[in-house]
OpenMM code with the backbone's topology and positions (N, CA, C; nanometers):
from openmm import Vec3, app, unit

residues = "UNK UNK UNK UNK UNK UNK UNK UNK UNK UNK UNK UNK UNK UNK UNK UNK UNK UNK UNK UNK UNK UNK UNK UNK UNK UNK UNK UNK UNK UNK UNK UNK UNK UNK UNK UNK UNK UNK UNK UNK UNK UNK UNK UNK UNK UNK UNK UNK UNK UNK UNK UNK UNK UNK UNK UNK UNK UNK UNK UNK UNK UNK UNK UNK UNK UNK UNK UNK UNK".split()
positions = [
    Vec3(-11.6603, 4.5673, -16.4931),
    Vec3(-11.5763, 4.5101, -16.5962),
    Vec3(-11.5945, 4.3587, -16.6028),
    Vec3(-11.6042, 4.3019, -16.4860),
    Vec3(-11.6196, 4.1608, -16.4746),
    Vec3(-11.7390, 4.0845, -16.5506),
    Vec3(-11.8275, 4.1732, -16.5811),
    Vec3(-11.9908, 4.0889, -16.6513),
    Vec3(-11.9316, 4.1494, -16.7673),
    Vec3(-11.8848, 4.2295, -16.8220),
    Vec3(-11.8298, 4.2607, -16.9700),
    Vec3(-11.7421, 4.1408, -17.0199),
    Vec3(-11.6437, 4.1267, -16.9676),
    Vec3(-11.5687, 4.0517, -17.0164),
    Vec3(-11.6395, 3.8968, -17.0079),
    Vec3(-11.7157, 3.8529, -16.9108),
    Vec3(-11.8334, 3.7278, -16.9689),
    Vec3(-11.9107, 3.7488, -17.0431),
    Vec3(-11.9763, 3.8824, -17.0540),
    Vec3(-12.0422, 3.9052, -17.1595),
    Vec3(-11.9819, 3.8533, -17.3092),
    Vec3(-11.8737, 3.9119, -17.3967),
    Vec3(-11.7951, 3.9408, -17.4848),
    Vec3(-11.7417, 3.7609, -17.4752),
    Vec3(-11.7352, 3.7186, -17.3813),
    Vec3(-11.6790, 3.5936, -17.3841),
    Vec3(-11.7940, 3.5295, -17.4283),
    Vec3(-11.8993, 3.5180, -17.3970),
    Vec3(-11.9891, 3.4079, -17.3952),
    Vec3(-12.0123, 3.4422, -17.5855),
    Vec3(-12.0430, 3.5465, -17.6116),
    Vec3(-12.0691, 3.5816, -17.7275),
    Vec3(-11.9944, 3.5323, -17.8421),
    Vec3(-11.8509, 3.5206, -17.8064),
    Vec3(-11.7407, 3.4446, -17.8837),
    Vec3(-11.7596, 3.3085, -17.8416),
    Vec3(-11.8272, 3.2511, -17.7923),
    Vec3(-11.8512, 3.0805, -17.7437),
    Vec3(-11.7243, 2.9920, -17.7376),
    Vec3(-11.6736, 3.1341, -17.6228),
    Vec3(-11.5371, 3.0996, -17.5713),
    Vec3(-11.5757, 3.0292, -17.4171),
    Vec3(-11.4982, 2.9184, -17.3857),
    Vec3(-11.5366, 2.9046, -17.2556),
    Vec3(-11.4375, 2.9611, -17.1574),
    Vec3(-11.4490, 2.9473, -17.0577),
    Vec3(-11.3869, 2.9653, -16.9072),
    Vec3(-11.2330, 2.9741, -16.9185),
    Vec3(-11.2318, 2.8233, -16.9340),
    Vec3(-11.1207, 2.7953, -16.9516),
    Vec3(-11.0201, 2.8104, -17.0610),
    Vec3(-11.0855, 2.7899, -17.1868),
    Vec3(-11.0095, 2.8575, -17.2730),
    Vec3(-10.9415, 2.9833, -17.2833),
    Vec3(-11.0788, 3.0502, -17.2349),
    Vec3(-11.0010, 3.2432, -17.2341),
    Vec3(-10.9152, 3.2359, -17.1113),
    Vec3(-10.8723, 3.1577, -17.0442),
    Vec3(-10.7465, 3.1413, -16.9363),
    Vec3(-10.6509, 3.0773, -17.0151),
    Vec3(-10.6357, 2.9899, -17.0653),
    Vec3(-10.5514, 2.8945, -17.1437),
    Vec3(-10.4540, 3.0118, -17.2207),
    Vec3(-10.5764, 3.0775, -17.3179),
    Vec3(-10.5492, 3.2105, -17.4220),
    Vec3(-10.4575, 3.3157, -17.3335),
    Vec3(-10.4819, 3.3302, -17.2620),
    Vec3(-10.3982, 3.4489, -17.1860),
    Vec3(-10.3100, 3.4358, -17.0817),
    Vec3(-10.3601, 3.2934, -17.0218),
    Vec3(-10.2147, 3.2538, -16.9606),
    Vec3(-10.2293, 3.2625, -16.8224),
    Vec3(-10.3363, 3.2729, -16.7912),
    Vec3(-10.3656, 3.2331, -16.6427),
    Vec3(-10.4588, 3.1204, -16.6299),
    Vec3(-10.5037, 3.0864, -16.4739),
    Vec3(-10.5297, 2.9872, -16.4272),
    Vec3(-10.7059, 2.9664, -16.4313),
    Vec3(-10.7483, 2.8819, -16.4694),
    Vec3(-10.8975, 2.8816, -16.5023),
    Vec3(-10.9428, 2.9740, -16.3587),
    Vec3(-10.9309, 2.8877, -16.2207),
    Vec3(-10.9977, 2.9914, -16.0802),
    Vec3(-10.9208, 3.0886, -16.1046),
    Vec3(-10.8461, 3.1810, -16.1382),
    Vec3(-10.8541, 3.2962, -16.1664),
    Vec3(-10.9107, 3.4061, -16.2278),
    Vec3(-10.9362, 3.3354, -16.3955),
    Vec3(-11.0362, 3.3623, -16.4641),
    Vec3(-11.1830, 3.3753, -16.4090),
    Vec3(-11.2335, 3.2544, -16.3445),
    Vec3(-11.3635, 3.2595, -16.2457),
    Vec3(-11.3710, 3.3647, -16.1498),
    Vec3(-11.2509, 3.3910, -16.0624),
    Vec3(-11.2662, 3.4827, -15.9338),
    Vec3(-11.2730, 3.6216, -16.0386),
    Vec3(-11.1917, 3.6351, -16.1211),
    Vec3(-11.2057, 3.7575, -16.2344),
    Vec3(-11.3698, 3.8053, -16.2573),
    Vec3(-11.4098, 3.7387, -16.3266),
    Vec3(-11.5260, 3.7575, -16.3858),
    Vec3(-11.6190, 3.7573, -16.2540),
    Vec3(-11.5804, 3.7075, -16.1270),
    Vec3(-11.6900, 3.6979, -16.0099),
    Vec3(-11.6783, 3.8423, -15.9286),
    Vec3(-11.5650, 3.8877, -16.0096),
    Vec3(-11.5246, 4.0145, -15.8952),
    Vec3(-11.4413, 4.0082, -15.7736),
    Vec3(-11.4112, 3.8921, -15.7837),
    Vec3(-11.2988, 3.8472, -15.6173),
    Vec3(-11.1641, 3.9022, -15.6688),
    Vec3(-11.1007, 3.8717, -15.7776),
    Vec3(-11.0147, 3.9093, -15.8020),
    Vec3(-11.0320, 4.0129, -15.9021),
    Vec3(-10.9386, 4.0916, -15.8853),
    Vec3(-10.8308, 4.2323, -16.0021),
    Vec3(-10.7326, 4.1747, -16.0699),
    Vec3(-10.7691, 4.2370, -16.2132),
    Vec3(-10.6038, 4.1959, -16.3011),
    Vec3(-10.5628, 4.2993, -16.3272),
    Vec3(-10.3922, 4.2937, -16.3339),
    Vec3(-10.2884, 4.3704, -16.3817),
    Vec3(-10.3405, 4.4598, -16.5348),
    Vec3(-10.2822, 4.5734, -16.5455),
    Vec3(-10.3516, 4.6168, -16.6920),
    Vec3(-10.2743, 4.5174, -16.7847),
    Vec3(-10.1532, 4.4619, -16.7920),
    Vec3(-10.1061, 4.3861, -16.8507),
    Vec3(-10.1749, 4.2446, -16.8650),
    Vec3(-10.2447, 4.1823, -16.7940),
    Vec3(-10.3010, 4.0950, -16.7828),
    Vec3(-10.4383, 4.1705, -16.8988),
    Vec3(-10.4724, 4.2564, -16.8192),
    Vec3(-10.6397, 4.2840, -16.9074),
    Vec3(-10.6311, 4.3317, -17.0603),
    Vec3(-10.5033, 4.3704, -17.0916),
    Vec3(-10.4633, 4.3754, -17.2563),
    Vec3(-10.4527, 4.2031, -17.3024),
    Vec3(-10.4362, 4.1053, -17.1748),
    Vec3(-10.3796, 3.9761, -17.2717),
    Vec3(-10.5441, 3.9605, -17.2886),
    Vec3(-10.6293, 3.9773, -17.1827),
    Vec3(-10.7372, 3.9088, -17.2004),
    Vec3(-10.8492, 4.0052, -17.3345),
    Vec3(-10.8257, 4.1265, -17.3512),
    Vec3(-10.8498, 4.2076, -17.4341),
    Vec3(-10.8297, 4.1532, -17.5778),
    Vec3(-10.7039, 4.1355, -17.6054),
    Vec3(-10.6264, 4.0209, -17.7043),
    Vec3(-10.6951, 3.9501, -17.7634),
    Vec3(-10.7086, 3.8418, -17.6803),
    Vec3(-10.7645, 3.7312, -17.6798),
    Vec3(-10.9447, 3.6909, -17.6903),
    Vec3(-10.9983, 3.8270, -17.6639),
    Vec3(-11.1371, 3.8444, -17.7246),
    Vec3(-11.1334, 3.9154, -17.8254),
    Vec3(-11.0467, 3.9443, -17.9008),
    Vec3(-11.0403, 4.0649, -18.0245),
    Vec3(-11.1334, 4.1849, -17.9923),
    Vec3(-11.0817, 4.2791, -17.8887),
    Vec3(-11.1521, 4.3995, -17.8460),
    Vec3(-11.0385, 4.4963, -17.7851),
    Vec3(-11.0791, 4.5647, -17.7403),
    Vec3(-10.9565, 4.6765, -17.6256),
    Vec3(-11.0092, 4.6819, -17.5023),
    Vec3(-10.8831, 4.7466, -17.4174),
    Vec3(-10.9801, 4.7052, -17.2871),
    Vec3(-11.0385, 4.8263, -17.2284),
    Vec3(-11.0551, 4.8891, -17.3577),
    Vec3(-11.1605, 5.0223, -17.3057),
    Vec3(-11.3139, 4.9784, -17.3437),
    Vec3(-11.3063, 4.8592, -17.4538),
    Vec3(-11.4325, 4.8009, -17.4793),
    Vec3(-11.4599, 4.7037, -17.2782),
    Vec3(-11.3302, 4.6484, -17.2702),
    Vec3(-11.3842, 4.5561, -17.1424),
    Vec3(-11.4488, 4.6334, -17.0285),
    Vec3(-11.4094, 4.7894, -17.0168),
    Vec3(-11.4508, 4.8819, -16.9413),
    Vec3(-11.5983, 4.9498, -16.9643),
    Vec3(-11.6233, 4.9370, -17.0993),
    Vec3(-11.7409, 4.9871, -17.1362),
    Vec3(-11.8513, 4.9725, -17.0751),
    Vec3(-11.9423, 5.0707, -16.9996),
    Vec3(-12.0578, 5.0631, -16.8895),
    Vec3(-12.0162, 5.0778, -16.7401),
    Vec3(-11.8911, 5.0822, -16.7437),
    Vec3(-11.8218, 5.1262, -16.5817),
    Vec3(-11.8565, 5.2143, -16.5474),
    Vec3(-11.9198, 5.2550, -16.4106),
    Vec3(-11.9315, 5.3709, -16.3354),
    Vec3(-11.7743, 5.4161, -16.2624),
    Vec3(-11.7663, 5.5061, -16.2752),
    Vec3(-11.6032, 5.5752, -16.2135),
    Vec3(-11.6840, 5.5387, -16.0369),
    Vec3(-11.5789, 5.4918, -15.9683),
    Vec3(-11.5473, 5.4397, -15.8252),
    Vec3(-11.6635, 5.3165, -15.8422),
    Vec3(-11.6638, 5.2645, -15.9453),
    Vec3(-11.7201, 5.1235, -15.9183),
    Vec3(-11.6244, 4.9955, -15.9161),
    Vec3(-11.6580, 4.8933, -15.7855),
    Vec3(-11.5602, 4.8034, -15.7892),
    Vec3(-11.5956, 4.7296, -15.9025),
    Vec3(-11.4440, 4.6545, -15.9623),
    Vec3(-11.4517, 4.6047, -16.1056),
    Vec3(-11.3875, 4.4712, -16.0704),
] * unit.nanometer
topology = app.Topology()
chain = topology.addChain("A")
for resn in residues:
    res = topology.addResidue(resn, chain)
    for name in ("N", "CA", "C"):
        topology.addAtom(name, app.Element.getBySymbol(name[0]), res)
């Protein structure tokens, strides 16, 4: 999930920090997100869903079931 949602980000020539700003968390969060250190709340991954104009079955899209995300 984590290279999706940079993926989809970079594509919107959204940066880092903005798509944190947008959803309301902390830029190193956003970073550890997308690095895989950290997990977000499904509530969190609808804000960030939101905020790329997608769903977060698009942010899931290419997931292997028991893959860490």
């Amino acid at each position: 999930m984590r290279n999706k949602i940079k993926e989809i980000r970079l594509a919107q020539q959204i940066g880092q920090r903005e798509l944190a700003r947008l959803v309301g968390v902390s830029a190193p969060f956003m970073h550890d997100l997308e690095c895989g250190n950290r997990n977000a709340k499904p509530e969190t991954m609808q804000k960030i869903a939101n905020a790329l104009g997608c769903t977060v079955a698009d942010l899931k899209a290419g997931e292997r079931d028991g893959a860490a995300s």
